[in-house]
N, C-alpha and C positions, 0 to 999 in steps of 0.2 A: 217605320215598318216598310219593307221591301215591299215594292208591285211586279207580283209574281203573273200580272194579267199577257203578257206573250208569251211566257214559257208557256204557261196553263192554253192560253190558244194554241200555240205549236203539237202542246200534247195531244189537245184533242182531234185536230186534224190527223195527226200519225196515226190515231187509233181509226177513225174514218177511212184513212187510207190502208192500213189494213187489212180492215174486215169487209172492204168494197161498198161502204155507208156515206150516202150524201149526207154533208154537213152543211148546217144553217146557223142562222142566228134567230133566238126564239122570237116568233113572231109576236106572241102574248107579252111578253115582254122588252121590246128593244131599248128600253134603257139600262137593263140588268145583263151581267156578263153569262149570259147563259148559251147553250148550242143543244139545237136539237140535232140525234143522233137518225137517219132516214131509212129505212130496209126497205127493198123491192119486195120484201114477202108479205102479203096484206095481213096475218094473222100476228105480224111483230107487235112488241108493246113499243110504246113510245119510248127512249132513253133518253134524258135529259142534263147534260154537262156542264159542268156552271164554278165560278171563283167568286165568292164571298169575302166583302173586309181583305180582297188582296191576299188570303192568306189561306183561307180553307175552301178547299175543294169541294164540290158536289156533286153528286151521282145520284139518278133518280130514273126509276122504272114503277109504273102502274102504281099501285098504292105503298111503295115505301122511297125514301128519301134518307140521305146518309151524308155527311160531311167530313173529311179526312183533314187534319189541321193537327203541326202547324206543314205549310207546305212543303217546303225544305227537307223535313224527317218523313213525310207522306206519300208524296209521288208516285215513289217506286208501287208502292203497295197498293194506289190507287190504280195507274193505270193496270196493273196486273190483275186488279178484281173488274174493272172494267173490260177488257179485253176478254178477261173470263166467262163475262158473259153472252157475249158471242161466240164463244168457243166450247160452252158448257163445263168450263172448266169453273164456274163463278153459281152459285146458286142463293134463294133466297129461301130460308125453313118459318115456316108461321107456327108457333109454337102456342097451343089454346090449354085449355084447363077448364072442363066443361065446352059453357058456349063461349067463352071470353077469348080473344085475344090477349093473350099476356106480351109478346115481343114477335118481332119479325129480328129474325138474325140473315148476317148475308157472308155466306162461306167461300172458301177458295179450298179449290183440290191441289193437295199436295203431291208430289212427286211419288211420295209412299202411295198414291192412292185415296188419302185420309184425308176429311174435309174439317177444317179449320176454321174456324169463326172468326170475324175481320171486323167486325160489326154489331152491333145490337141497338136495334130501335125498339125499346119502352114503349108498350102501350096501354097497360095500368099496373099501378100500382098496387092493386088489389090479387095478393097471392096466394087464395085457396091453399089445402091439403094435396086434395087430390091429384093423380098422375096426370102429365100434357098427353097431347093426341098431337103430330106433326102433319102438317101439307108443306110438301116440298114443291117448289117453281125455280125452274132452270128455262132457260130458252134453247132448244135444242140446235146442237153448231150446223151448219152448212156443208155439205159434203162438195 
């Protein structure tokens, strides 16, 4: 298996440089290949950038987490939903059924305007009749 760990660091850097975001390495964890993503705006969520097994990527904001693998066929479409999210172009829909969480999906706006799902994080299994109710969270972009 390829170790894709500098491309994946280079990436994350480009994206920091950017969107004008200090980059670190996670403090919580310095043995794991992770980067914390830093905004001068106090109400930013933490973002979280990370290479798994050399091979699948991770992205992580507030309460969802998302991995893109395998690297090589991923990239592109990772950094474009990561960058998205800075740009408001990338968004996260929590999609409930009652009081439940069923998934948190994480979208990218297409050129049409039309937002795309990129993603789906499962959060039970348990799938009621009834219609979903959405909250959408987007990080709104910087002028």
């Amino acid at each position: 298996m390829t170790d894709h760990s500098s491309e994946a660091e280079a990436m994350f850097h480009r994206i920091a440089q950017r969107q004008d975001l200090e980059i670190c390495r996670d403090p919580l964890n310095p043995d794991a290949f992770m980067f914390e993503l830093v905004s001068d705006i106090a109400d930013d969520p933490m973002v979280t950038l990370g290479l798994q097994s050399d091979d699948a990527l991770s992205f992580s904001v507030q309460d969802f987490c998302c991995e893109f693998f395998p690297f090589e066929d991923m990239k592109g479409l990772f950094e474009k939903a990561v960058e998205g999210w800075f740009t408001a172009q990338s968004r996260l829909v929590y999609r409930w059924r009652g009081r439940r969480l069923i998934k948190i999906e994480l979208q990218v706006k297409m050129k049409s305007g039309a937002w795309q799902r990129v993603y789906t994080h499962l959060c039970s299994m348990i799938f009621p009749l009834w219609t979903t109710r959405d909250k959408i969270l987007y990080r709104t972009s910087r002028s």
